[in-house]
C-alpha positions as CSV (number, residue, x, y, z in Angstrom):
1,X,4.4,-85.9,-23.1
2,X,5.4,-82.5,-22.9
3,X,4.6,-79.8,-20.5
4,X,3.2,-78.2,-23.5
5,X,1.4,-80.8,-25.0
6,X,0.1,-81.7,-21.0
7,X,-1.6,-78.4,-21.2
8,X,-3.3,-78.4,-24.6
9,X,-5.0,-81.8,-23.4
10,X,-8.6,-81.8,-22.3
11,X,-9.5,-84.5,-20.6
12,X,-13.2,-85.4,-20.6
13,X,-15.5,-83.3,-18.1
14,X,-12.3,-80.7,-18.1
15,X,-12.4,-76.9,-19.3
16,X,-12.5,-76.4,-22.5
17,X,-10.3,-75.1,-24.7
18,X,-8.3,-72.0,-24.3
19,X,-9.6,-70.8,-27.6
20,X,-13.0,-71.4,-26.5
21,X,-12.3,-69.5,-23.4
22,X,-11.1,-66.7,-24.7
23,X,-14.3,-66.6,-27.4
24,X,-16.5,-66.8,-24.3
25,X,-14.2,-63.8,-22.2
26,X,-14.7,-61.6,-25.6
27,X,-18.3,-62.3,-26.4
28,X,-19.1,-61.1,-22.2
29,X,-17.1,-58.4,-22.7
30,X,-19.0,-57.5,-25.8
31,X,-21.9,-57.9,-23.7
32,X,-20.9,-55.7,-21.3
33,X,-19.5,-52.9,-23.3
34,X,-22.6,-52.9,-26.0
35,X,-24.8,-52.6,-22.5
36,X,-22.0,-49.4,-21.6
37,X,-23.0,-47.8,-24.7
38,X,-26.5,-48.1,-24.8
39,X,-26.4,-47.0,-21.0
40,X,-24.2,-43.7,-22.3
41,X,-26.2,-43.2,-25.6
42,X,-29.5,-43.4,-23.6
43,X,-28.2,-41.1,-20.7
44,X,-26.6,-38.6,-23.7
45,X,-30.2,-38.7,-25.7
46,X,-31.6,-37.8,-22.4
47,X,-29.8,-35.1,-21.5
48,X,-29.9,-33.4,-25.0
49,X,-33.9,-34.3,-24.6
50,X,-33.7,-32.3,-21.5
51,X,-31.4,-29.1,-23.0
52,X,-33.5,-28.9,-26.2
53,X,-37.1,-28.8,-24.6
54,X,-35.3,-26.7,-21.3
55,X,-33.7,-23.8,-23.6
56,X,-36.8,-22.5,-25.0
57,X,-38.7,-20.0,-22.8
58,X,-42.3,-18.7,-23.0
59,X,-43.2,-16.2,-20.5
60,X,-46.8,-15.7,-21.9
61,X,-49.8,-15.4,-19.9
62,X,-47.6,-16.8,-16.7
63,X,-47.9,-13.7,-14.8
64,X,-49.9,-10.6,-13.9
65,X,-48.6,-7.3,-15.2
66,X,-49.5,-5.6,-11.8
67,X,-45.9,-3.6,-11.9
68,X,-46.7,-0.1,-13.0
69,X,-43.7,1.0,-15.7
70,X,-41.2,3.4,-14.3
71,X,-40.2,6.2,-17.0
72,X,-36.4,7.0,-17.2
73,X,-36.6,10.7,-15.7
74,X,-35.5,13.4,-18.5
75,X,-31.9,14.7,-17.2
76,X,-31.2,17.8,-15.7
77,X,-28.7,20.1,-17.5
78,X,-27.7,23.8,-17.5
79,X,-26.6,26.1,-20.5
80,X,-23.8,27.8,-20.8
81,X,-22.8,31.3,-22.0
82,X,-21.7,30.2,-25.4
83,X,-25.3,28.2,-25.8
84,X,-23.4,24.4,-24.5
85,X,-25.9,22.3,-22.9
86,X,-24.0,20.8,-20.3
87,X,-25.1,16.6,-18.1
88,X,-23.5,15.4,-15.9
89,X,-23.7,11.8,-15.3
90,X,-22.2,9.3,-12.4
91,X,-21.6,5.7,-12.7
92,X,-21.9,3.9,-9.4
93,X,-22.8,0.8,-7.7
94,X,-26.0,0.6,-5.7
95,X,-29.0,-2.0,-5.3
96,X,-32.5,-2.2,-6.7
97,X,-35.3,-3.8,-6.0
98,X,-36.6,-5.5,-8.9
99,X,-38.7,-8.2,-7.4
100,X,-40.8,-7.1,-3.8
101,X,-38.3,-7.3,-0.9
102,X,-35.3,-9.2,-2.6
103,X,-32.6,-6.1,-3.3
104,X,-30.4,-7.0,-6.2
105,X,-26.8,-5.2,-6.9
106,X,-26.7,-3.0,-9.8
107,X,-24.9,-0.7,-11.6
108,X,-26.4,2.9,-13.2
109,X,-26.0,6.0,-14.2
110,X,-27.2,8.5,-11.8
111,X,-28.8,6.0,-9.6
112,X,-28.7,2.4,-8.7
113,X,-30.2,1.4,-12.5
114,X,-30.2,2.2,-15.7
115,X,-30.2,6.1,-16.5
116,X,-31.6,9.4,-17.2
117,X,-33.4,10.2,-20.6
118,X,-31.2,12.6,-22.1
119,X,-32.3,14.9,-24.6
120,X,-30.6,17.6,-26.8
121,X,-31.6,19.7,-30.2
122,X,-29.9,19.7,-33.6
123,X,-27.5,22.4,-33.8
124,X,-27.2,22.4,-30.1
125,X,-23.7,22.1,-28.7
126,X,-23.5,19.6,-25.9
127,X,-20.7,18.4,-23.1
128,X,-21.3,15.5,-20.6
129,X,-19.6,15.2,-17.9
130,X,-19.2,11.4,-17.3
131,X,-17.5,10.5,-13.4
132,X,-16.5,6.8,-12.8
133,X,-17.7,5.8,-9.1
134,X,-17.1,2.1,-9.8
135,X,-14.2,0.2,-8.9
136,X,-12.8,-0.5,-12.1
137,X,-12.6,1.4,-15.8
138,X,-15.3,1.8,-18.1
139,X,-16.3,3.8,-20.7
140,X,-19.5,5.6,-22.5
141,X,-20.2,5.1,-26.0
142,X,-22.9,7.2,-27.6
143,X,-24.4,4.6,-30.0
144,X,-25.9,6.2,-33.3
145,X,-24.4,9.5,-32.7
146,X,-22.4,11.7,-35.2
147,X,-19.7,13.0,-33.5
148,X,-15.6,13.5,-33.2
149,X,-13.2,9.9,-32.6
150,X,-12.1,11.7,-29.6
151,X,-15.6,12.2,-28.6
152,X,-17.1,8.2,-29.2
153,X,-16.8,6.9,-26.0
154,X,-15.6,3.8,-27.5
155,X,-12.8,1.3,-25.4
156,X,-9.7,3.6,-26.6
157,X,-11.9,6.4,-24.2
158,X,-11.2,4.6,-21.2
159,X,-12.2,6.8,-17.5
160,X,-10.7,4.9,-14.7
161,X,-12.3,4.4,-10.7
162,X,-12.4,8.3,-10.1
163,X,-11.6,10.0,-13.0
164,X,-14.3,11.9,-14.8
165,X,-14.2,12.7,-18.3
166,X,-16.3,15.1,-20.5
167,X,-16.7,14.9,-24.1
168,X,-18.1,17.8,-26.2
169,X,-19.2,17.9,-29.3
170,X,-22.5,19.9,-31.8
171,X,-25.5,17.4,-32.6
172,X,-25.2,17.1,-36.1
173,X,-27.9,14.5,-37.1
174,X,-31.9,14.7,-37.3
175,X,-34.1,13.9,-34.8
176,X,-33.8,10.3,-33.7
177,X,-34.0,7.4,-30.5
178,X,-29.8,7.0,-29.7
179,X,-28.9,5.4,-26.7
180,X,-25.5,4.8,-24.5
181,X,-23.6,2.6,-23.0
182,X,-20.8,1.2,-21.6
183,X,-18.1,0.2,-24.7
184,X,-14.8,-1.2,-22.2
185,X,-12.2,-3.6,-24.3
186,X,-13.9,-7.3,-23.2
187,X,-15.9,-6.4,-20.5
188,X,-18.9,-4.4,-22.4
189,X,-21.3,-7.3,-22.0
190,X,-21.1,-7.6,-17.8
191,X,-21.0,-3.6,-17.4
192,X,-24.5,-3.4,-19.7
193,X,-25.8,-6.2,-18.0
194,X,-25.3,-4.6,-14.8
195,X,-27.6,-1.9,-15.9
196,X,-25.5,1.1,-17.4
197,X,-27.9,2.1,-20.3
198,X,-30.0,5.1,-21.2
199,X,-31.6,6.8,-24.0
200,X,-30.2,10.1,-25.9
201,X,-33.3,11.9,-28.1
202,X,-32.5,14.0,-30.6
203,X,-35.1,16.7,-31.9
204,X,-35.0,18.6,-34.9
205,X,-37.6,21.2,-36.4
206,X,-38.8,18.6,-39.0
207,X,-39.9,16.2,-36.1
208,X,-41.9,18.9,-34.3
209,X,-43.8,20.0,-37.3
210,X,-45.0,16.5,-37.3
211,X,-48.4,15.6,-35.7
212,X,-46.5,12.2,-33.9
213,X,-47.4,11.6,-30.6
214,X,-44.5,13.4,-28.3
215,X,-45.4,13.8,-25.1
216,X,-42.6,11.8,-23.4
217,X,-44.0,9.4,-20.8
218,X,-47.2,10.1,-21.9
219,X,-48.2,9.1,-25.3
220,X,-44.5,9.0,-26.0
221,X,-43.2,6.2,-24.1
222,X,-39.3,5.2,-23.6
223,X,-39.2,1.2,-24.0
224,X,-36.0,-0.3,-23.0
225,X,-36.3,-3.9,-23.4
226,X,-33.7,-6.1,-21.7
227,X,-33.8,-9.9,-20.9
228,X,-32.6,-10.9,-17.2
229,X,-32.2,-14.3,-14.9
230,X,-31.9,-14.0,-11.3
231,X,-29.6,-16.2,-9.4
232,X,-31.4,-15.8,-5.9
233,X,-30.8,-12.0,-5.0
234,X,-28.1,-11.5,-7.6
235,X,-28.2,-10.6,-11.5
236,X,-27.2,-13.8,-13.2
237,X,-24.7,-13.8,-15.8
238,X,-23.7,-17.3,-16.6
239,X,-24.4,-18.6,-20.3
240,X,-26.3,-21.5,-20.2
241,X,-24.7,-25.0,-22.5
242,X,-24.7,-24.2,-26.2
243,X,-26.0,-20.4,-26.0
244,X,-23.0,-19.4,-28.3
245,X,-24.7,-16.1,-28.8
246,X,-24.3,-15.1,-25.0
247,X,-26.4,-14.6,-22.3
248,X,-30.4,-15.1,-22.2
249,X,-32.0,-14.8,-19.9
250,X,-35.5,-16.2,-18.7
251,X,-37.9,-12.9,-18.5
252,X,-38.1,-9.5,-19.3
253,X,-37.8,-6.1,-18.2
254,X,-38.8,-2.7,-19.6
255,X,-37.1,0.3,-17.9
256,X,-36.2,-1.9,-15.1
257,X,-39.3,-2.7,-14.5
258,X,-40.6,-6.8,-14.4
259,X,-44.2,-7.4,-15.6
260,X,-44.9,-4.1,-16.4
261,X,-48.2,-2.3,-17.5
262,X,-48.8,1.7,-18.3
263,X,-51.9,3.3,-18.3
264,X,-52.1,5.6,-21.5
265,X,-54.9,8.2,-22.6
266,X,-54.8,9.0,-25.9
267,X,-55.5,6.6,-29.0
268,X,-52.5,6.3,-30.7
269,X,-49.3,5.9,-28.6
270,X,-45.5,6.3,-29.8
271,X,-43.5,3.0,-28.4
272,X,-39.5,4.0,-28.6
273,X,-38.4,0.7,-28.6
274,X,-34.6,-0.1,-27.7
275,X,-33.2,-4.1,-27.7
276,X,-30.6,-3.4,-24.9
277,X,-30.1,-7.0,-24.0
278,X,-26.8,-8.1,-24.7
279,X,-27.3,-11.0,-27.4
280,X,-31.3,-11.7,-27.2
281,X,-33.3,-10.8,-30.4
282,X,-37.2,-9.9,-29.9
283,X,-39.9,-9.7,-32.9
284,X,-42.2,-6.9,-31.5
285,X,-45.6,-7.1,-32.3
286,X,-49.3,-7.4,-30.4
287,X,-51.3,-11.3,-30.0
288,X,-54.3,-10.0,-32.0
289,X,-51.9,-9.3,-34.7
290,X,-53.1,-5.6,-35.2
291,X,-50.9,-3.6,-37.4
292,X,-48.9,-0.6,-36.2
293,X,-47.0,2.0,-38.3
294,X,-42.9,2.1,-38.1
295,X,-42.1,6.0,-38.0
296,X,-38.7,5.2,-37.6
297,X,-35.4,3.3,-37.0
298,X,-32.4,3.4,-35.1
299,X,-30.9,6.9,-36.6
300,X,-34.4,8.7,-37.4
301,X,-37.8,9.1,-39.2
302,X,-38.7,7.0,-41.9
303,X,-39.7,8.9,-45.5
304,X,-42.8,7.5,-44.6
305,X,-44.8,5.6,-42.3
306,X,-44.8,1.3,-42.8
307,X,-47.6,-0.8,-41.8
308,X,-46.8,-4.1,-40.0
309,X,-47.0,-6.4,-37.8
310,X,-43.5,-7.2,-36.5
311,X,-40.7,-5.7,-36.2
312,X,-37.6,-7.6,-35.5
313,X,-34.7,-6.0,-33.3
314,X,-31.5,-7.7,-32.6
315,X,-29.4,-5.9,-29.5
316,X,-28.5,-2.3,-30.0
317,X,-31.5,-1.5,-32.4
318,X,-34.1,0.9,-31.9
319,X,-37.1,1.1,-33.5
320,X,-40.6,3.9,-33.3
321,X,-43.8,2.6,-33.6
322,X,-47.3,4.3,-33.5
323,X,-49.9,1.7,-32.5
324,X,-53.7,2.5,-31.8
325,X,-55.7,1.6,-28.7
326,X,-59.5,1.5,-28.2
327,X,-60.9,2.6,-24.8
328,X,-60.6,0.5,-22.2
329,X,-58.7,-2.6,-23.3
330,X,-55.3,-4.1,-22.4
331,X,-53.1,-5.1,-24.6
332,X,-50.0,-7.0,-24.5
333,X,-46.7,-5.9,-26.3
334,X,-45.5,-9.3,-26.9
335,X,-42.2,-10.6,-28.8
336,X,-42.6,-14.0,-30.8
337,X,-41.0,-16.6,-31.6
338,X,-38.4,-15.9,-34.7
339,X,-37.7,-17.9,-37.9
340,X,-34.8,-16.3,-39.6
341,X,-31.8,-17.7,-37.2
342,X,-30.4,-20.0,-39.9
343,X,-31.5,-23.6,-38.2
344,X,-33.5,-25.4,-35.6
345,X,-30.3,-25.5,-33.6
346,X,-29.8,-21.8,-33.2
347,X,-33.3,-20.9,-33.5
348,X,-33.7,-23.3,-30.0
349,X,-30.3,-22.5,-28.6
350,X,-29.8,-18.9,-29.7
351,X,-33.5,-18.2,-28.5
352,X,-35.3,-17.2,-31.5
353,X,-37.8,-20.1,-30.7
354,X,-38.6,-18.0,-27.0
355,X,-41.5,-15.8,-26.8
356,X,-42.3,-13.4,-23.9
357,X,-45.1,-10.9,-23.1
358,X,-43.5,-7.7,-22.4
359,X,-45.3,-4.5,-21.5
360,X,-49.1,-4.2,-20.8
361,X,-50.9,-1.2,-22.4
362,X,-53.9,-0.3,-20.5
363,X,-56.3,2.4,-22.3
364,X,-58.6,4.2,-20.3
365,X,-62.2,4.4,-20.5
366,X,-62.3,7.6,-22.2
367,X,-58.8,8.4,-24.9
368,X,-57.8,11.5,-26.2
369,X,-58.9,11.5,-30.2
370,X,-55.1,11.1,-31.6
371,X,-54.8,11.7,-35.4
372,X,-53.2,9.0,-37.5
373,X,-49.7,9.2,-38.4
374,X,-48.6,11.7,-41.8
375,X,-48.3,10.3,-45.0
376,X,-44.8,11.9,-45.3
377,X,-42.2,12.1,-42.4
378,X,-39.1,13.1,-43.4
379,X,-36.5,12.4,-46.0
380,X,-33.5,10.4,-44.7
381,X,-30.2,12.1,-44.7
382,X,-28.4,8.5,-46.5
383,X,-26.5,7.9,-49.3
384,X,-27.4,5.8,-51.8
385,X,-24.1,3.9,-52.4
386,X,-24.3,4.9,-56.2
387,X,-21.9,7.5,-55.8
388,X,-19.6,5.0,-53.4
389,X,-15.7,5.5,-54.3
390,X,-14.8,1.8,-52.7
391,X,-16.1,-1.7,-51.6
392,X,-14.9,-3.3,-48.8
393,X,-16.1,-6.8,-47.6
394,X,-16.3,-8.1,-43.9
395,X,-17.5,-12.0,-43.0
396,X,-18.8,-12.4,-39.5
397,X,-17.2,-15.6,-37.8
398,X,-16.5,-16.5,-34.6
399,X,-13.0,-16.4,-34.8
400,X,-13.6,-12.6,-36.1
401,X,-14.2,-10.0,-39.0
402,X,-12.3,-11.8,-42.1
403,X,-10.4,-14.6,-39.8
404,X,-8.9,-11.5,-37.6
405,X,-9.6,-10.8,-34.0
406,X,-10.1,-7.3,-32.0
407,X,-6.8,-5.9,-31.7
408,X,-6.6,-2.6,-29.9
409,X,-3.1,-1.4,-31.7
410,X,-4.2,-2.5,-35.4
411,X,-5.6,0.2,-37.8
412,X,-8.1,-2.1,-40.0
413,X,-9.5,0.7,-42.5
414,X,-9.0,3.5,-43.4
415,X,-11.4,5.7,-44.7
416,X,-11.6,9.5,-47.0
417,X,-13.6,12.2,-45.4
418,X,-16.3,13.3,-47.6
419,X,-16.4,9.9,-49.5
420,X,-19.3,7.1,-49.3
421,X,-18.4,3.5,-49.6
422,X,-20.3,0.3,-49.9
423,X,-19.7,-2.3,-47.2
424,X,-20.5,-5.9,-48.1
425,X,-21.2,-7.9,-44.8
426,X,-21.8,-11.6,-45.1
427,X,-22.3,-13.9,-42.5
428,X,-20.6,-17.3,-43.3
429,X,-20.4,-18.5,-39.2
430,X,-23.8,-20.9,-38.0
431,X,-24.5,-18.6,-35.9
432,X,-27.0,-15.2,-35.7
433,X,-24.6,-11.7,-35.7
434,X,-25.2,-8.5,-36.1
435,X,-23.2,-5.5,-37.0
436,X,-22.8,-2.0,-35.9
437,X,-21.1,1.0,-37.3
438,X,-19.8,4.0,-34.8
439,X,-20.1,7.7,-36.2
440,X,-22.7,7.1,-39.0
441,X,-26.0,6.4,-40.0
442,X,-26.0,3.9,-43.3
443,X,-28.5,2.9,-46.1
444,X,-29.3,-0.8,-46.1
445,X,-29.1,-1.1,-49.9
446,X,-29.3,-4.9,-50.3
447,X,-30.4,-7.9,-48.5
448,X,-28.8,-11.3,-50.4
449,X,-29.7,-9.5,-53.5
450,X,-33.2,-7.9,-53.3
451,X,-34.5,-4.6,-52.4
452,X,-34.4,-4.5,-47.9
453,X,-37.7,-4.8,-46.3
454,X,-39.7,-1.8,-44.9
455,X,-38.3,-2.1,-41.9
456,X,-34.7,-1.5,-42.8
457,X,-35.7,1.1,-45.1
458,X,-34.3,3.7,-42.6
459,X,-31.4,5.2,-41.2
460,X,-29.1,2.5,-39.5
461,X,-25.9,1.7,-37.6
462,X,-27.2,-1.4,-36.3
463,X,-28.5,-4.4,-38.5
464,X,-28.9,-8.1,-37.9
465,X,-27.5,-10.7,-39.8
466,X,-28.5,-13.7,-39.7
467,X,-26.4,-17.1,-40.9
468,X,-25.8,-17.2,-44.4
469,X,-27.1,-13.7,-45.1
470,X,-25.2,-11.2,-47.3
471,X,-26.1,-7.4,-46.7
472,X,-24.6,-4.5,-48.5
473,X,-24.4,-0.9,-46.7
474,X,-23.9,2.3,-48.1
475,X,-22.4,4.9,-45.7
476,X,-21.2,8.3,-45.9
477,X,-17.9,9.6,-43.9
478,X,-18.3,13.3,-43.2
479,X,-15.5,13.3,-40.8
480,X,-13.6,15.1,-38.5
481,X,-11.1,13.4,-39.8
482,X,-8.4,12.2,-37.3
483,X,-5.6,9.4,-38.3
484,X,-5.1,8.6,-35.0
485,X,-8.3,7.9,-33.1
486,X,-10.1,5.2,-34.6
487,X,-14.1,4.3,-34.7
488,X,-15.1,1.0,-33.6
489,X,-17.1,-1.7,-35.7
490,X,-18.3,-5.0,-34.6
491,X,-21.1,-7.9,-34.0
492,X,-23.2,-5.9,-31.1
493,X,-24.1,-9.4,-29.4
494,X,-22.1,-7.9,-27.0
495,X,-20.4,-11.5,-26.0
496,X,-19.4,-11.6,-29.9
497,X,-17.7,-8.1,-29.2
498,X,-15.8,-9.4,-26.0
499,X,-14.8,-12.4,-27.7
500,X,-12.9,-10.1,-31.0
501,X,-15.5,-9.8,-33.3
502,X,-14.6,-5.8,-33.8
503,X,-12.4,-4.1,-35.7
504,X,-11.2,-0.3,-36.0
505,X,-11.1,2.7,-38.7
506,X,-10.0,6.0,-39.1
507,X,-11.0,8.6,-40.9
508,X,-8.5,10.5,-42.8
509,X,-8.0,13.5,-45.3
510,X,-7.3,12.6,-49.1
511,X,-4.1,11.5,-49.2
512,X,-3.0,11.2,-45.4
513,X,-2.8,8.1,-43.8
514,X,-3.7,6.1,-40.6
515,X,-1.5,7.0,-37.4
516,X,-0.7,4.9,-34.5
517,X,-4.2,4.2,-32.2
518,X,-3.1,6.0,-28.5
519,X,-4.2,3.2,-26.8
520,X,-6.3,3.6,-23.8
521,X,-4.4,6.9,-22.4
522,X,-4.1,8.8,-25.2
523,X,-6.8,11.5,-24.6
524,X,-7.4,14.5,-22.1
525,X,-10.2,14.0,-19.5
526,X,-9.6,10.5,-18.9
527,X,-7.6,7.8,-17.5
528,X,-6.8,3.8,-17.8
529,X,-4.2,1.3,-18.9
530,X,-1.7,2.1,-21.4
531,X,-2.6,0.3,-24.8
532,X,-0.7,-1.4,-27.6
533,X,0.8,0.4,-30.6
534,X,1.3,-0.8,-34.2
535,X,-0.8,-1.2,-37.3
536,X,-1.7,-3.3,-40.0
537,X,-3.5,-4.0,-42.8
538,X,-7.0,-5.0,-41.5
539,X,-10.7,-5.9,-42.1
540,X,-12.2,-5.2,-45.8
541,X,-9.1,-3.7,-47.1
542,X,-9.0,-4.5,-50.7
């Protein structure tokens, strides 16, 4: 017999087969790898059970509001001969002491957090003079303000460790709640974070014709709302797994302050409300569901008053509202769960599904009678797009503004002093954006088709836009013009920004065209890194 046929032979009470063998080795391995799966399926499902039901966050009714609110102090300035009303502000580091005996490193303006309220007329001319104690470059944007390229603070206005840089310019704008903040090419979200922030007012003569409460601090209260996560003594930063939108954080602060409450005197009290968390959205409202009246939006009044309930702010927005108190209650400014993100998915993971209490109103026994807000506020300064001389179109993804990324030497509009436009901004990406516009104030004239709500009736240069959503803007470009010094638009979830979702225009005569951006050392008064030359055709271009 052969060696072969010797082998294929089984005798009785032998192995079996080799073909049975290997059926047998095939079926345990089956066993053993269906077992793997449903060992890594069960351990996946579990893990996503445990992210899902950990990324939402509810602060209410946790915690005492026994914090009493600090109010931004109004800054010191001085006048000059020729009427120029002249801050000066300092960046530095420093530490603060958010929660009792832990001290935290910050960042401010002026101090170790935040900074000073400032506060100029129309008509007035003003100057700031910014000075960098930091170790590294930043810059100051003045967010809703009307003002020169040179002038906007934006990342091409870089002022490096020690350099100090002063930017002048007239208010030319009505009265309105403007903010700034930091605006350095991809590091804007860690230096606002950090806690450089603070309000600009503007006040006109219309405004203080107007029986509004405006007493600041006392029934005219500064409300800067940012979200915050403490990593033992430190100011976390981290994004948690699938927040694509940036970082959240766990709890709230208003002015700095955690669990705050403010004791008010008067019935009716004016809430200047400012988002300036860098990618969390809040819808403002009160648990009883009592109705306030929006007086206004991020770039002034409103033509009149508007009765609601909620007001939805994504980061960078501002919004005024006049709510009445009765004697001697508390009541809870609270922001609620939100259901316009697009999905369950980015409701849960981009936190619209959170909810947090945020500031405690407590009334006193005995209010000053307050009278309700006008009928008529003020006509806003907008156009209405019907007199627009171009369209230009701009989708929000991740990878950028029409499929193009932030790039610091690339001109990607160019726009005609003295001319309005119509912007169409769509959001095709599955996530939330938003999208702000330096230099102007524009008119939301359509939301996917229909008239805007009352609450972005008003002036704008901030608006959120939520996946799938299609918005068209009508803005007006009244110059200076200036081909070389470009204004900055872009997704003000200030990770978006980091990440390229900005572009850049310039505003030009008729008939001139764009120059070469100067890069990052191109101005007077301040210092950085050289930038990039070059330019292209960009964003919306038709």
């Amino acid at each position: 017999m052969s060696r072969h046929a010797s082998r294929s032979a089984a005798p009785d009470g032998g192995s079996p087969p080799r073909g049975t063998r290997r059926a047998f080795r095939w079926k345990r391995l089956a066993v053993v790898l269906g077992s793997l799966v449903t060992a890594v399926a069960v351990a996946v499902g579990g893990l996503f059970a445990w992210l899902w039901t950990d990324a939402k966050v509810s602060t209410v009714g946790k915690a005492p509001f026994d914090n009493a609110l600090a109010i931004p102090p109004l800054a010191e300035s001085t006048v000059e001969k020729d009427g120029t009303r002249v801050f000066d502000l300092r960046m530095r580091a420093g530490e603060t002491e958010f929660q009792d005996g832990v001290r935290t490193p910050t960042w401010g303006f002026n101090g170790s957090y935040l900074g000073p309220t400032l506060r100029a007329q129309r008509g007035e001319k003003v100057r700031v003079r910014i000075s960098n104690g930091l170790r590294e470059a930043s810059s100051v944007h003045w967010h809703g303000m009307h003002l020169p390229a040179r002038m906007d603070g934006g990342p091409h206005q870089t002022i490096g460790p020690g350099s100090t840089w002063a930017p002048h310019w007239t208010v030319d704008q009505p009265a309105a709640t403007l903010w700034y903040h930091p605006h350095p090419h991809g590091r804007t979200e860690a230096h606002v974070r950090r806690g450089l922030a603070g309000l600009f007012l503007l006040d006109d003569e219309k405004s203080a014709r107007l029986p509004l409460p405006k007493r600041y601090g006392v029934d005219d209260l500064p409300v800067v709302v940012q979200d915050v996560r403490f990593d033992g003594s430190r100011l976390a930063g981290d994004r948690k797994l699938m927040q694509n939108v940036g970082f959240l954080g766990d709890r709230t602060m208003v002015n700095g302050t955690l669990r705050p409450h403010r004791r008010v005197h008067d019935e009716l009290i004016r809430l200047r409300l400012l988002n300036a968390s860098t990618a969390r959205t809040y819808a403002f409202g009160f648990p009883d569901d009592r109705d306030f009246s929006l007086v206004g939006t991020d770039g002034g009044l409103l033509e009149r008053p508007a009765v609601m309930d909620r007001v939805q702010l994504s980061p960078g927005e501002r919004a005024e509202i006049v709510v009445r108190v009765r004697a001697g209650e508390r009541v809870m400014l609270r922001s609620f769960p939100q259901g316009n993100y697009g999905d369950a998915w980015q409701e849960r993971f981009g936190g619209g599904d959170d909810s947090f209490d945020v500031l405690e109103l407590r009334a006193a026994e005995r209010l000053r009678p307050s009278p309700g807000p006008p009928a008529e506020l003020a006509e806003p300064e907008l156009p209405s797009g019907e007199e627009a001389v171009r369209g230009r179109h701009f989708d929000l993804k991740r990878s950028g503004i029409n499929g193009r990324s932030m790039d610091m030497g690339r001109i990607d509009g160019t726009v005609t002093r003295g001319t309005t436009e119509v912007w169409t901004i769509r959001n095709t990406n599955g996530m939330p954006h938003n999208f702000h516009v330096h230099d102007v104030q524009f008119r939301v004239v359509e939301v996917d088709g229909s008239a805007p709500p009352p609450a972005l009736r008003g002036p704008k240069d901030t608006v959120f836009v939520p996946h799938g959503t299609t918005m068209k803007l009508a803005l007006r470009f009244t110059g200076p013009a200036d081909p070389d010094t470009p204004y900055m638009y872009h997704c003000h979830l200030l990770y978006h920004e980091d990440e390229g979702i900005m572009g850049q225009f310039v505003v030009v005569e008729k008939g001139q065209s764009a120059g070469t951006p100067p890069g990052h050392a191109g101005h007077a008064g301040h210092t950085g890194p050289a930038g990039h030359a070059g330019q292209g055709r960009g964003h919306g271009d038709d």
